[in-house]
MARTI-155924 format. One line per 2 residues: their letters; for each residue x, y, z of C-alpha. Coordinates in steps of 0.1 Angstrom, whole numbers, m for minus. Layout:
N
A = X Y Z | ...
! end
This chain:
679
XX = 818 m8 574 | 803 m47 576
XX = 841 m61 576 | 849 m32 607
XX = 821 m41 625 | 826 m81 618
XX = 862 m76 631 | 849 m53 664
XX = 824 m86 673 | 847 m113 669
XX = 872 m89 693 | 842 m83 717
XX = 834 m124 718 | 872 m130 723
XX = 872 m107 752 | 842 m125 767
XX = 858 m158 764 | 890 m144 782
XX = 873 m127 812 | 853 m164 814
XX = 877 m182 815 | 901 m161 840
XX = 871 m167 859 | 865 m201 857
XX = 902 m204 873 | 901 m182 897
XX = 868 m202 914 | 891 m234 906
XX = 918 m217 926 | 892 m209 957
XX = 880 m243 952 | 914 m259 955
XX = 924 m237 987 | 888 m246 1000
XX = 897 m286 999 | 934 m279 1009
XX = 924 m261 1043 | 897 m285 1045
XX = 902 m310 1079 | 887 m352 1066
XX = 872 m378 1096 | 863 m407 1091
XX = 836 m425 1113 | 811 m455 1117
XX = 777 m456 1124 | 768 m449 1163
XX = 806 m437 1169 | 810 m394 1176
XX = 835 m371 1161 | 849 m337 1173
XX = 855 m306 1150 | 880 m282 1160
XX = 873 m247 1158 | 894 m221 1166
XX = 879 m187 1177 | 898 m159 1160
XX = 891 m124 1186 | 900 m89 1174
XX = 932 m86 1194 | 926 m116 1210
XX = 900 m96 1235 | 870 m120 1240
XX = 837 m100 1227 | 802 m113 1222
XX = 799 m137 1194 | 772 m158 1174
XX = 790 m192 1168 | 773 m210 1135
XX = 781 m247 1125 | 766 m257 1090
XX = 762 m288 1068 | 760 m284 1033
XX = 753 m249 1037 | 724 m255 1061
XX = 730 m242 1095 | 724 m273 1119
XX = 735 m256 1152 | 736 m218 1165
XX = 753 m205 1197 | 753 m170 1214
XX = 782 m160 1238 | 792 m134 1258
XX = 822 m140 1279 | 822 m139 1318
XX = 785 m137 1315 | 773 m171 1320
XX = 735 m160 1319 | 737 m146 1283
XX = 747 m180 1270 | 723 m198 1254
XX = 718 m220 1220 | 698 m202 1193
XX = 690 m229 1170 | 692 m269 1167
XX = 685 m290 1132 | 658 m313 1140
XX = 680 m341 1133 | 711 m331 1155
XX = 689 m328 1185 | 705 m343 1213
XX = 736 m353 1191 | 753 m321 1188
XX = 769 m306 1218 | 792 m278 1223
XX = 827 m294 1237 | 827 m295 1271
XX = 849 m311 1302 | 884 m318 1308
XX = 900 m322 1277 | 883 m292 1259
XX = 914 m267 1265 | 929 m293 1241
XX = 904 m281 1213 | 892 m247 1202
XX = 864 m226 1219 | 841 m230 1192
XX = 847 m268 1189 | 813 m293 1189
XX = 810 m330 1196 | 786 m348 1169
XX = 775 m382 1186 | 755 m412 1176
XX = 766 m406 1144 | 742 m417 1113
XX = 750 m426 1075 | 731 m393 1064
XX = 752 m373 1086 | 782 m377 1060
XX = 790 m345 1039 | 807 m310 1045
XX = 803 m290 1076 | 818 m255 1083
XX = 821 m234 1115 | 816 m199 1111
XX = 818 m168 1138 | 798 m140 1139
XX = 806 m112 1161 | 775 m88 1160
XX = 791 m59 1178 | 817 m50 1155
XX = 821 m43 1120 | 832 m60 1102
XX = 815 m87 1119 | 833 m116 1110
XX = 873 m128 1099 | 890 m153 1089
XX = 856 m173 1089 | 852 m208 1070
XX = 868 m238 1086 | 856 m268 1068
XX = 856 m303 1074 | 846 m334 1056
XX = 828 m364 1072 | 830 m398 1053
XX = 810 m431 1070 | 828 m459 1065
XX = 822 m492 1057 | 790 m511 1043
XX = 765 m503 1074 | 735 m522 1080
XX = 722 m496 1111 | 710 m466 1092
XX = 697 m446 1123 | 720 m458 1157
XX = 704 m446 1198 | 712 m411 1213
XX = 717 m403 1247 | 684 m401 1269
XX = 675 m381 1301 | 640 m386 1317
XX = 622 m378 1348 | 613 m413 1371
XX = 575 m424 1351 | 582 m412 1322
XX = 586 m431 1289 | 616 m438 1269
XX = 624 m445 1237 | 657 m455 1218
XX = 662 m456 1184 | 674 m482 1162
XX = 664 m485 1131 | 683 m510 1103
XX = 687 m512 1069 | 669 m537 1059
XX = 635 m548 1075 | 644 m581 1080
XX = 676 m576 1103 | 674 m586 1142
XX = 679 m564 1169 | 691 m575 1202
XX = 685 m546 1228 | 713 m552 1260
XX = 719 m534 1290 | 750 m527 1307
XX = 759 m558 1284 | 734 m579 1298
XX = 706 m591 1276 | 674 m571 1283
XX = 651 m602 1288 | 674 m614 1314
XX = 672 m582 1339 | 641 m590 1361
XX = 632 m554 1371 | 633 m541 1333
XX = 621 m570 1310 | 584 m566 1323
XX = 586 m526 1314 | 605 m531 1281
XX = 594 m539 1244 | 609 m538 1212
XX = 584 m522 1180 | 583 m529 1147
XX = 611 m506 1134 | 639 m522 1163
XX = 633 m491 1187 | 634 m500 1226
XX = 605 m488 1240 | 607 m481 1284
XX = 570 m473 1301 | 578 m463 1327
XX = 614 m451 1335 | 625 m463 1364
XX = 652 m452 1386 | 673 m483 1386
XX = 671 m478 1345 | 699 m461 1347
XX = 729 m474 1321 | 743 m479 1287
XX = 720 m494 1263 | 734 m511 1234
XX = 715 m522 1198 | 729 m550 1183
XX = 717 m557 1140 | 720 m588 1126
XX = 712 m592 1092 | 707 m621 1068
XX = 744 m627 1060 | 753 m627 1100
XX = 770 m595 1102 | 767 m575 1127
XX = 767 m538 1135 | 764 m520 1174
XX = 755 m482 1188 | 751 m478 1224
XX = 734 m446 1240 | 734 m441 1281
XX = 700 m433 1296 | 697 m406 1330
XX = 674 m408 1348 | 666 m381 1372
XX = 638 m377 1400 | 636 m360 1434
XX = 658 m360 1460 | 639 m394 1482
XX = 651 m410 1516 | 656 m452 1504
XX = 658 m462 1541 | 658 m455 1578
XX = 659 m474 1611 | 634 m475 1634
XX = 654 m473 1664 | 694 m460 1670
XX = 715 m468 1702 | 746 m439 1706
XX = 767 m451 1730 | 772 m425 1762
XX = 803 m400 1759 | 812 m416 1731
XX = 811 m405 1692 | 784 m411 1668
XX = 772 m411 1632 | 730 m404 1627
XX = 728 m410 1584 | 702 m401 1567
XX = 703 m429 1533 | 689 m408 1500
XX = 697 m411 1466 | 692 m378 1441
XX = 692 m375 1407 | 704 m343 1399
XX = 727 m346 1430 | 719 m331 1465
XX = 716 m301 1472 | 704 m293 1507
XX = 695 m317 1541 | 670 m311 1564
XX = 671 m326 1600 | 640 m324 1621
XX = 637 m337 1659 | 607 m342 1681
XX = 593 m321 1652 | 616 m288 1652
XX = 637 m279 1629 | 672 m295 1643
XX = 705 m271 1631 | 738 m285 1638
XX = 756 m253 1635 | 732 m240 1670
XX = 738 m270 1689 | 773 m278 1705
XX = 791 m309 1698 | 771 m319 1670
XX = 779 m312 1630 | 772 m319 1597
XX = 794 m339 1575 | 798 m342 1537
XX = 770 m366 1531 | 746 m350 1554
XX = 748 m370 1582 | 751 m357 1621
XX = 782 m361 1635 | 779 m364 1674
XX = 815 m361 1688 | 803 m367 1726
XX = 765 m378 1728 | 746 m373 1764
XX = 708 m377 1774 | 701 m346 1754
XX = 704 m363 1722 | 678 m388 1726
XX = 648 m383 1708 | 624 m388 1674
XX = 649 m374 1641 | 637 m374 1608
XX = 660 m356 1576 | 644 m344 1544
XX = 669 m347 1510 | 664 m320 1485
XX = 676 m316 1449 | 671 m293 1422
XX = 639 m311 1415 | 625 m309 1449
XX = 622 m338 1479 | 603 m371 1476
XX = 595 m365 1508 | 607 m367 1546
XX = 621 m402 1560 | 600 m420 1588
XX = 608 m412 1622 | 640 m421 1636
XX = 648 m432 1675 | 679 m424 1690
XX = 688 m442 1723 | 711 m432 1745
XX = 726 m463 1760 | 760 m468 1780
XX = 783 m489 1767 | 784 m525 1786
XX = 814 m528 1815 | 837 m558 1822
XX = 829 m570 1862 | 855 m602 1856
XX = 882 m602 1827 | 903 m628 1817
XX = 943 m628 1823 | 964 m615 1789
XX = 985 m647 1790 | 972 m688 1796
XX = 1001 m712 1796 | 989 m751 1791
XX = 1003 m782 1783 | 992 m807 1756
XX = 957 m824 1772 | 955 m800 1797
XX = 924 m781 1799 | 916 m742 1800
XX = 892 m724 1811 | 891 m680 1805
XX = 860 m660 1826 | 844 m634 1811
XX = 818 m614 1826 | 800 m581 1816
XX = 769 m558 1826 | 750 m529 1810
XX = 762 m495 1817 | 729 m484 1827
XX = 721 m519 1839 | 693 m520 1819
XX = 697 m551 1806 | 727 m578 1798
XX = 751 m575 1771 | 754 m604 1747
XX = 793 m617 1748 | 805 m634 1717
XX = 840 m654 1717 | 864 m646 1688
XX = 901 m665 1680 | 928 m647 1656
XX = 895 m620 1643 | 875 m646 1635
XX = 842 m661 1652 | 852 m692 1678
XX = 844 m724 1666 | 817 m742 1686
XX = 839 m778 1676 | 866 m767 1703
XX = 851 m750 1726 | 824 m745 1756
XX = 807 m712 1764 | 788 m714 1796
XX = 772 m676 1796 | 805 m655 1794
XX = 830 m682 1805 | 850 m702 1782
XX = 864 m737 1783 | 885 m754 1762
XX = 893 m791 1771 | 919 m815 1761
XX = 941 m783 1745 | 956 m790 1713
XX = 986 m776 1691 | 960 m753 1671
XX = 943 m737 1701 | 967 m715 1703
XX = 964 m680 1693 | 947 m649 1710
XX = 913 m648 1721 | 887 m620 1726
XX = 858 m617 1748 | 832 m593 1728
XX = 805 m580 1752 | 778 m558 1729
XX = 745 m541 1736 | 731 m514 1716
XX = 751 m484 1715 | 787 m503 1717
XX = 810 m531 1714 | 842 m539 1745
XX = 868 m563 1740 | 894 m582 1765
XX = 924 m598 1749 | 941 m634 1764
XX = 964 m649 1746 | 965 m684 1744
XX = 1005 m707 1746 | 1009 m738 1748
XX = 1038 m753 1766 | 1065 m775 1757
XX = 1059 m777 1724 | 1086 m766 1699
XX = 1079 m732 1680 | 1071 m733 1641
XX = 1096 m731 1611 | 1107 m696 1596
XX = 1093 m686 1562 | 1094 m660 1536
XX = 1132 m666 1530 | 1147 m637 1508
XX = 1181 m630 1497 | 1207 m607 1485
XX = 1239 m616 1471 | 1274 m596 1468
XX = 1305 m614 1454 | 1313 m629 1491
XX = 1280 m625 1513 | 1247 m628 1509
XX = 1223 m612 1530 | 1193 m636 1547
XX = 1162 m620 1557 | 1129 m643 1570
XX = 1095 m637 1585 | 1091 m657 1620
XX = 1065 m690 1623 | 1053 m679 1651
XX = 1065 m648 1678 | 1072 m661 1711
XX = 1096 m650 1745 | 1131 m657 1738
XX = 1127 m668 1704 | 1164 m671 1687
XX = 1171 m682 1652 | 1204 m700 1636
XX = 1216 m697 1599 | 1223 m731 1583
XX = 1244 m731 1554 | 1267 m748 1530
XX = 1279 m750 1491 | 1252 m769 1470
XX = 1282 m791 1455 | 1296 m805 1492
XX = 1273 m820 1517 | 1290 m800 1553
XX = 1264 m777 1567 | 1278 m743 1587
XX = 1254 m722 1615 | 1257 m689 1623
XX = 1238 m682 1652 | 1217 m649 1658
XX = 1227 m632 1685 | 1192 m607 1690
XX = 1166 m624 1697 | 1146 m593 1679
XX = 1163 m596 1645 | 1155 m615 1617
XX = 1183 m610 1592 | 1215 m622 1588
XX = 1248 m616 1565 | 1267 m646 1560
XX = 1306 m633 1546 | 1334 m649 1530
XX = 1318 m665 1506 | 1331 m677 1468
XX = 1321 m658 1439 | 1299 m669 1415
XX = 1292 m704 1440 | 1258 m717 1447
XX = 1248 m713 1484 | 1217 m735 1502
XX = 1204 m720 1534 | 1177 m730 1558
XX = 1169 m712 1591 | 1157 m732 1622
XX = 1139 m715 1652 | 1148 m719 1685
XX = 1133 m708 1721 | 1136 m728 1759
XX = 1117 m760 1747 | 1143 m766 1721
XX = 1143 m765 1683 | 1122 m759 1661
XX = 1113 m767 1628 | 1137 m758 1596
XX = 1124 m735 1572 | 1122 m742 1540
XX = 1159 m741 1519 | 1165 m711 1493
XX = 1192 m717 1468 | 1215 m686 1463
XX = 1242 m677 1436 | 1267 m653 1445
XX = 1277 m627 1423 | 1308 m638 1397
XX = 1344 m620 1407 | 1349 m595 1378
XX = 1386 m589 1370 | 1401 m555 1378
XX = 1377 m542 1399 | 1378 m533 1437
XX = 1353 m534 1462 | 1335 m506 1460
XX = 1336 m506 1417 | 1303 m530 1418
XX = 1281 m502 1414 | 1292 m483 1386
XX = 1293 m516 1366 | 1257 m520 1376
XX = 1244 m482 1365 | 1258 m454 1387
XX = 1248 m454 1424 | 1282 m445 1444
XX = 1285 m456 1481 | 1277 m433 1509
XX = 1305 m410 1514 | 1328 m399 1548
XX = 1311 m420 1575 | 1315 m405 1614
XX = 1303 m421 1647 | 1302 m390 1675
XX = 1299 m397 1713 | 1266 m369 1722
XX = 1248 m366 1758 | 1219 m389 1743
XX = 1239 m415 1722 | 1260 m424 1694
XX = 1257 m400 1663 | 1260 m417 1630
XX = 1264 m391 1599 | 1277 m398 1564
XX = 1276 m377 1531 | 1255 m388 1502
XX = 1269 m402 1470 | 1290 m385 1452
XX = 1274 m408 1417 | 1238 m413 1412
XX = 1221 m393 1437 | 1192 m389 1416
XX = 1182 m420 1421 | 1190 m426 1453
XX = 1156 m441 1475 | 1169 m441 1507
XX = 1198 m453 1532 | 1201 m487 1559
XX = 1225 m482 1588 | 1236 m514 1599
XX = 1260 m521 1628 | 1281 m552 1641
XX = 1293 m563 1673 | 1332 m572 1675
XX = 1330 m590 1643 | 1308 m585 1612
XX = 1294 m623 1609 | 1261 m616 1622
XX = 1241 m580 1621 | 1235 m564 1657
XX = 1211 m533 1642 | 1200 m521 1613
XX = 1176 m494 1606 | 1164 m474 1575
XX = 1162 m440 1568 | 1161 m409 1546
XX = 1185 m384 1565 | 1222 m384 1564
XX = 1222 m391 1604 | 1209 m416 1627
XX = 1212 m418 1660 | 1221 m455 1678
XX = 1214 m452 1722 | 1226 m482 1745
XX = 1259 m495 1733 | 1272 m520 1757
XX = 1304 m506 1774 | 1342 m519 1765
XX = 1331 m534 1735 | 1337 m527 1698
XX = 1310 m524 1671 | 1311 m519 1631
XX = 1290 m495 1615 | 1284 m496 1577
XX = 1257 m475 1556 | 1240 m488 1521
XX = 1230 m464 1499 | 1194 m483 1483
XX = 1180 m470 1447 | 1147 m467 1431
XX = 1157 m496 1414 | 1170 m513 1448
XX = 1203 m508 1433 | 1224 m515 1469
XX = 1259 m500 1473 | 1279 m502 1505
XX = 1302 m476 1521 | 1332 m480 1540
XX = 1330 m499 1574 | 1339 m471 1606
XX = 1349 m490 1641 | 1341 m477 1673
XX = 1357 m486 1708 | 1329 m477 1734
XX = 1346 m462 1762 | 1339 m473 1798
XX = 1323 m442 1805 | 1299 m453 1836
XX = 1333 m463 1855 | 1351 m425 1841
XX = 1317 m405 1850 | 1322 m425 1892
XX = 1358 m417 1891 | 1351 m378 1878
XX = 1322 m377 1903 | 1341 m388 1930
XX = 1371 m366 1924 | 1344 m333 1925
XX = 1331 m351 1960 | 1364 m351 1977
XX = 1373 m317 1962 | 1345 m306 1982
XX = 1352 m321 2011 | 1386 m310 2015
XX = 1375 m272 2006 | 1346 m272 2029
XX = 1373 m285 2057 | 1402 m259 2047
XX = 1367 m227 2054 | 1356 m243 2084
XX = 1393 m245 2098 | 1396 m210 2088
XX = 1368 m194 2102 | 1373 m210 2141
XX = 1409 m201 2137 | 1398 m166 2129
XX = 1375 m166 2153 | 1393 m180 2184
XX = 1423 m165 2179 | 1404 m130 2175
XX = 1391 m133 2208 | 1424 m147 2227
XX = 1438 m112 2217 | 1410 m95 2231
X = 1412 m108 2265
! end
């Protein structure tokens, strides 16, 4: 009986020692799945980290839910949803040390993340450890699945801030105080602003102060407080370590400044602001004049725009009066804004203006009237000279009440002068436009060019735009010394195409101005390689060796009642790419360009060809990449059709003649010879 019952206990023990150890793996299975699904980050001290969660909803129908994040199983942040009722939402619990560091996700990238995701900020060294985010859903049972999603926070790096700034809001007066707390006692901390130093920021350094422990201390918060603050901890070896946290500061809605006194000019528009800052932002704007309640939406012509202000789109006499506007926030108003007088005042009137165009001669001397009165005729407007935009200078010129006089006129007085006359409510303005004579017109500049294998293409922006300005080409191969022109023959156009010229040969061209006092100066030269001659290719093959854009496709010219109708097809090859088209058209020969004119259609209508003569048209088809490829050329004969509309009209005259004489002779031959039979 021993030895049976020896034998049962040593089976029993074995038995035990199974079921432990089938146990032991099983947990070391969990274990292992636990730390395979687990999600690792990695962060420094004062930096933030998301955690993605993922809300799992029976049949994905959004119910109520209690939304639990914990670290080392201690809960640290509790949330309570139910969806599409906003009110219901609130946070249930917050860890004493995650207070204003823990933050469901929120703003425009949070559809990137989970529903139950949360941003940790300001992160410490103690915050490193395991945290898992777990949903409840109370009106169901079960009341949770698929729950556990871990993650694992490690701090990296030997850190010598142990406790880094959080984010701080406070009302205007109140005091504020950051965080920032080191290692080691002995560490300095530099406290900066914006990334200004805080001793060096006048309004702040009298109401700031540093403690023991490295915290910032703010009595009181002001409004212009508002900003990134940034600790900086240096310790004994010189390394250093840096959190920043922002600070808001909110207060009422308060008016900053107002004018005493407004002039709106009469039948004219006007703008009444009302200058406020808020803190949260605004939410409502009262108006007030001669102390009643002044709405916008009862009086006509008058309105409210984004900012509050009144919008007057034609004032009168009724407008006048004392205004005052009260901001509000969700906090309330500071406070209305001192009175405000509004003026109505007509805007001054020209009784003498000058001419729009002075000609003078070197030496000669100029002088341009200018005279103005009030509206009202209150009182005188105040007239101010102005050349090219800018204030006149008093070194060249005389101003005798509204009259100007410039003596002795130099090369530089040129340009275009305004007489400002201003009173309160408006400003006026006369243009003349100052030219001086026989003197010769200033060089061309801005020279830009684009090369084919024989022509390069010239365009230029003018010195200076006068009458009858004209422009010719200069040109010539850089390796011979005979210059070629090309005259313009538009005095409007300031391109050119210069043609058969040698492949791959470097061009130098120069472009001299020209009007009836003679030449000009040359501008300044632009070197130019044409594009080398590659074998087996035809004209129009330059763009597919370039990338694909083909040329503009079966090119018409129709004769209409209101012109000449240009139409073309798009490219057949890269029409993806294709920005937009430039007609260009010659006159009897293609060395000089008589139009151009870009556009995004496939048509383009060209008015007042000259009769009998014979013109070119061309299109280029212009990529994204200002990839240029040419179509074919199309030649038009203009018919003489002034002298073939006279000869047609004159025909339909004489028709008409000769049938109104054939009735008349009918009708007194009927009627005569009716009545010689009577008798």
């Amino acid at each position: 009986m021993e030895v049976a019952s020896k034998s049962s206990a040593v089976k029993w023990i074995r038995g035990l020692i199974f079921v432990l150890i089938f146990c032991t793996a099983i947990d070391y299975g969990f274990a292992m799945d636990n730390t395979k699904d687990a999600h690792n980050f990695t962060s420094a001290v004062g930096d933030y980290v998301v955690f993605n969660c993922h809300l799992d909803f029976p049949h994905e129908l959004p119910i109520p839910y209690i939304l639990h994040w914990n670290r080392d199983g201690h809960s640290i942040f509790s949330w309570y949803e139910v969806p599409g009722n906003e009110k219901a939402n609130n946070v249930l619990s917050v860890d004493d040390e995650f207070v204003g560091r823990i933050h469901l996700l929120d703003g425009p990238n949070a559809n990137d993340y989970g529903q139950g995701s949360i941003n940790l900020t300001n992160i410490r060294e103690s915050d490193q450890g395991w945290y898992e985010c777990k949903v409840i859903f109370p009106d169901r049972s079960p009341s949770s699945r698929n729950n556990g999603t871990w993650f694992y926070l490690s701090i990296e790096g030997e850190n010598i801030l142990a406790v880094p700034p959080i984010n701080r809001t406070a009302m205007e007066g109140e005091n504020v105080e950051f965080d920032c707390v080191a290692k080691d006692s002995s560490s300095i901390i530099t406290w900066l602003r914006d990334g200004i130093n805080i001793p060096q920021i006048e309004d702040l350094r009298d109401r700031a102060s540093i403690v023991n422990n490295g915290s910032l201390k703010i009595t009181p918060a002001a409004v212009g407080d508002l900003g990134e603050y940034t600790c900086i901890v240096t310790d004994n070896l010189g390394d250093q370590q840096s959190a920043s946290a922002y600070l808001n500061v909110q207060y009422k809605a308060k008016v900053i400044y107002a004018q005493k006194e407004v002039y709106f000019p009469y039948g004219k528009q006007a703008i009444l602001d009302c200058h406020f800052r808020a803190n949260p932002p605004l939410t409502n704007l009262r108006w007030e004049k001669d102390g009643f309640l002044f709405d916008p939406y009862n009086v006509p012509g008058v309105f409210y725009r984004r900012n509050g202000s009144l919008y007057f789109s034609k004032v009168d006499e009724t407008h006048s009066g004392s205004y005052s506007c009260t901001p509000y926030n969700e906090l309330g108003t500071d406070g209305p804004s001192p009175s405000i007088t509004v003026v109505v005042q007509r805007p001054p009137i020209f009784t003498v203006t000058p001419q729009r165009l002075y000609m003078r001669k070197l030496g000669e001397s100029l002088e341009i009237p200018c005279e103005a009165k009030d509206g009202d005729q209150s009182q005188q407007p105040s007239i101010v000279w102005f050349k090219d935009g800018s204030p006149l200078s008093q070194d060249r010129a005389i101003v005798n009440g509204g009259n100007l006089t410039i003596e002795k006129v130099q090369e530089q007085d040129r340009g275009l002068y305004q007489c400002s006359a201003s009173n309160g409510a408006a400003t006026v303005v006369a243009d003349a436009e100052l030219v001086i004579l026989s003197y010769p017109p200033r060089a061309p500049y801005g020279l830009w060019a684009n090369s084919s294998k024989n022509s390069i293409t010239l365009t230029w922006v003018p010195g200076y735009v006068r009458p009858k300005m004209e422009y010719a080409v200069w040109y010539r191969p850089t390796d011979t010394s005979e210059w070629k022109t090309i005259k313009i023959p538009s005095k409007k156009i300031t391109e050119a195409t210069i043609p058969n010229l040698i492949p791959g040969q470097e061009y130098e061209f120069m472009v001299l101005s020209q009007d009836k006092n003679g030449d000009g100066m040359f501008s300044k030269s632009l070197r130019v390689l044409t594009q080398s001659k590659i074998e087996g290719t035809n004209k129009n093959s330059a763009s597919e060796l370039r990338g694909g854009l083909g040329p503009p496709e079966n090119i018409r010219v129709q004769v209409t009642g209101e012109g000449y109708l240009v139409t073309w097809d798009p490219p057949l090859k890269g029409r993806d790419s294709l920005k937009n088209y430039v007609v260009r058209w010659f006159r009897e020969t293609t060395d000089s360009i008589y139009g151009k004119i870009e556009t995004a259609d496939t048509f383009y209508l060209v008015k007042n060809l000259e009769e009998e003569k014979k013109y070119i048209f061309e299109i280029l088809a212009i990529s994204v990449t200002d990839e240029i490829s040419t179509s074919e050329q199309f030649t038009l004969e203009v018919p003489t059709l002034r002298r073939n509309r006279t000869i047609s009209m004159s025909l339909v005259a004489i028709m008409g003649f000769l049938a109104a004489g054939l009735m008349t002779i009918w009708w007194m031959r009927k009627k005569f010879c009716r009545s010689t039979s009577n008798k």
